[in-house]
C-alpha positions in Angstrom: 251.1 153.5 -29.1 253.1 154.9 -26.7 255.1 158.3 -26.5 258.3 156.6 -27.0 256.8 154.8 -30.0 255.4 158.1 -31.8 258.9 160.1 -31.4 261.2 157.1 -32.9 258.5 156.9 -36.0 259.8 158.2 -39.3 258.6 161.1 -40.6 255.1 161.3 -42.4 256.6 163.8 -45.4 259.8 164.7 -46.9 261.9 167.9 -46.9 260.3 170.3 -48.9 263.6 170.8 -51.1 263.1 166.9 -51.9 259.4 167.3 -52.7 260.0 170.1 -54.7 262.9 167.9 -56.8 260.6 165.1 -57.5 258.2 167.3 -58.5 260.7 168.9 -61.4 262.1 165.3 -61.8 258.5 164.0 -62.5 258.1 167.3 -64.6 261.0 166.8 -66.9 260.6 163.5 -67.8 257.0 163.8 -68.9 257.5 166.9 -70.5 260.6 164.8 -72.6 258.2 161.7 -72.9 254.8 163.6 -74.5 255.7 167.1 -74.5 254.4 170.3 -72.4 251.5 170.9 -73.8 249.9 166.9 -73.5 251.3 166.7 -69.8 249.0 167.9 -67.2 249.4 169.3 -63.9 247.4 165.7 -62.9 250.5 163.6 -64.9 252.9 165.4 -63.0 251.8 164.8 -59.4 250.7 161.0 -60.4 254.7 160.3 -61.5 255.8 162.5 -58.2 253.6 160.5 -55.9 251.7 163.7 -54.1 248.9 165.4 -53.8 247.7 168.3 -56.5 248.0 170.3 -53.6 251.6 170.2 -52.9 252.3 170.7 -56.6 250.1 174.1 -55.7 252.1 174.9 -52.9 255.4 175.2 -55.3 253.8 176.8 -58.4 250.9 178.5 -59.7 250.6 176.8 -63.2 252.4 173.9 -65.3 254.2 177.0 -67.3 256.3 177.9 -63.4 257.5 174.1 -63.0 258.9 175.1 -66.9 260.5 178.2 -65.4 261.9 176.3 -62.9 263.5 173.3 -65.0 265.2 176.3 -67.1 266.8 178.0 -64.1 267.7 174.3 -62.7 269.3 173.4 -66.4 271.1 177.2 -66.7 272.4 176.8 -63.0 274.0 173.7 -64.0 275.2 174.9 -67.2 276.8 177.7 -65.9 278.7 176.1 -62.8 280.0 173.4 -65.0 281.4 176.7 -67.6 282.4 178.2 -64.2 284.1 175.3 -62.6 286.3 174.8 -65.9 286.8 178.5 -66.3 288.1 178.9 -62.5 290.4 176.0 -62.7 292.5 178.1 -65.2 295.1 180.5 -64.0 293.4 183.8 -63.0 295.1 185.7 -65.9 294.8 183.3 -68.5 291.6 184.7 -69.9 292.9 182.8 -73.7 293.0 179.6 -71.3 289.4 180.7 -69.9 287.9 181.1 -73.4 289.1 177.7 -74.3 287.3 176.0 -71.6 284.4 178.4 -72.5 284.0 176.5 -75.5 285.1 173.1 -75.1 282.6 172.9 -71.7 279.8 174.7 -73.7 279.9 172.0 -76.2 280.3 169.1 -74.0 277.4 170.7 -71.6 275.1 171.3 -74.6 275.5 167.7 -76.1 275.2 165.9 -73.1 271.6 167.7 -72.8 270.6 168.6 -75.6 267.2 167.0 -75.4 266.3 168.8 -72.4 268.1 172.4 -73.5 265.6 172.0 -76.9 262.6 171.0 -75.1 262.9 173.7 -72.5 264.3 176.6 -74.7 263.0 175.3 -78.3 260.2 173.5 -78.5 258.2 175.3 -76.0 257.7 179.1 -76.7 260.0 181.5 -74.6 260.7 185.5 -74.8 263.8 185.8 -76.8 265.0 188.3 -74.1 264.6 186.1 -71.1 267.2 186.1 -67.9 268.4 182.3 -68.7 269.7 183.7 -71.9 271.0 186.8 -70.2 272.5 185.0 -67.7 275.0 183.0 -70.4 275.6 186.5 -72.2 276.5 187.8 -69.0 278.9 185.2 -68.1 281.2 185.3 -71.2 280.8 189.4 -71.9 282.6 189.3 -68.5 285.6 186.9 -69.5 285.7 189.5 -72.5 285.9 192.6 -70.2 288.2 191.4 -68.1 290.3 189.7 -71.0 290.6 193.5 -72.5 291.3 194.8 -69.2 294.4 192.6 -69.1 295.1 193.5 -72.5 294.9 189.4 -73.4 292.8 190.8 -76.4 290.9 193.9 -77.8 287.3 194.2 -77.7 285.4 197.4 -78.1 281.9 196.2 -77.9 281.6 193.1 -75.4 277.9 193.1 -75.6 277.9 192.1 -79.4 280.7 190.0 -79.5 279.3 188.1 -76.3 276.2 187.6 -78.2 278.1 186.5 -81.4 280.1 184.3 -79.5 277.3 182.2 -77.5 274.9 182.5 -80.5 277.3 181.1 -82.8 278.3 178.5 -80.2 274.6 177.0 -80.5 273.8 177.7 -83.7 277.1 174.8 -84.3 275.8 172.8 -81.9 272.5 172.3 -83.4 273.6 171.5 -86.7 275.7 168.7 -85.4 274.0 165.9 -87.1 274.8 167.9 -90.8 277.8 168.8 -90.4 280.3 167.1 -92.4 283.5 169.7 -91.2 283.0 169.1 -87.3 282.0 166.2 -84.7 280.9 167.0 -80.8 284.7 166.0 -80.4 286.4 168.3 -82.4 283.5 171.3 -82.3 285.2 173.2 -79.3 288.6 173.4 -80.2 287.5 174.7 -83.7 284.9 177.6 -82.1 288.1 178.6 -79.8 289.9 179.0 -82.8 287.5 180.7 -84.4 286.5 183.0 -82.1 290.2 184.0 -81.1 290.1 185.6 -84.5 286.8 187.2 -83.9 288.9 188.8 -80.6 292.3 190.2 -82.2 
């Protein structure tokens, strides 16, 4: 083969930020298919295509892929809460909390296979930074909200809590609810929680 030959040739791998997708991709779908604890570190890498050895070069053990998936599913959760929140007008924190719980709902539906696989069905410390990281996110639409004297709320850090909490804990008993559909579900925790913020 000749020198002009070997540089036009593709290249032999992929980017690592592609390898490492696959490998999550390969991951989350087994993990949905036959659960964490019957998929192996072997299953993963079969459905990626690659070497045990380049799963090793990304993580440690099958629990850090799991780590990963949550981070990847909070990530997206949060920018799609974010992106909803920021299209609002800066000041209208009423407007922000809305979308708060409209896109919470919405989010948490259209996943909700993979949020209860990665944050039910497979054990987790109750006090973990994917969880922080959503408490974080609406204590600081409450601060700012009393700040700007949209409402009054002395202790952000429990209504935060109260707010997301109560958020999931209506989102999981969709299916038995006879008051509220995945349609109407947001606009009735707005309303709700408005009262909680007077």
């Amino acid at each position: 083969m000749s020198l002009a030959e070997q540089t036009t040739d593709k290249p032999r791998t992929k980017p690592a930020e592609v390898r490492l997708e696959e490998l999550m991709n390969a991951a989350e779908a087994l993990f949905l298919d036959k659960g964490f604890d019957a998929t192996t570190v072997s299953d993963i890498v079969k459905k990626a295509g690659v070497a045990k050895g380049t799963y090793y070069h990304y993580f440690s053990a099958k629990t850090d892929v799991l780590n990963a998936l949550r981070t990847r599913y909070m990530d997206w959760y949060l920018d799609k809460i974010d992106s909803a929140m920021n299209a609002c007008s800066q000041q209208d924190h009423r407007e922000k909390l809305k979308q708060w719980c409209e896109i919470s709902v919405i989010a948490y539906v259209e996943k909700q296979q993979l949020h209860d696989m990665l944050f039910h069905q497979v054990f987790h410390q109750s006090s973990n930074i994917h969880e922080n990281r959503a408490l974080q996110q609406i204590q600081t639409l409450l601060i700012v909200g009393t700040e700007n004297k949209t409402w009054h709320v002395t202790q952000p850090e429990l209504t935060s809590t109260l707010i997301y909490h109560g958020m999931h804990a209506a989102v999981d008993n969709l299916g038995h609810s006879e008051e509220y559909t995945a349609n109407t579900l947001g606009p009735m925790l707005y309303q709700q929680f408005t009262q909680l913020l007077k």
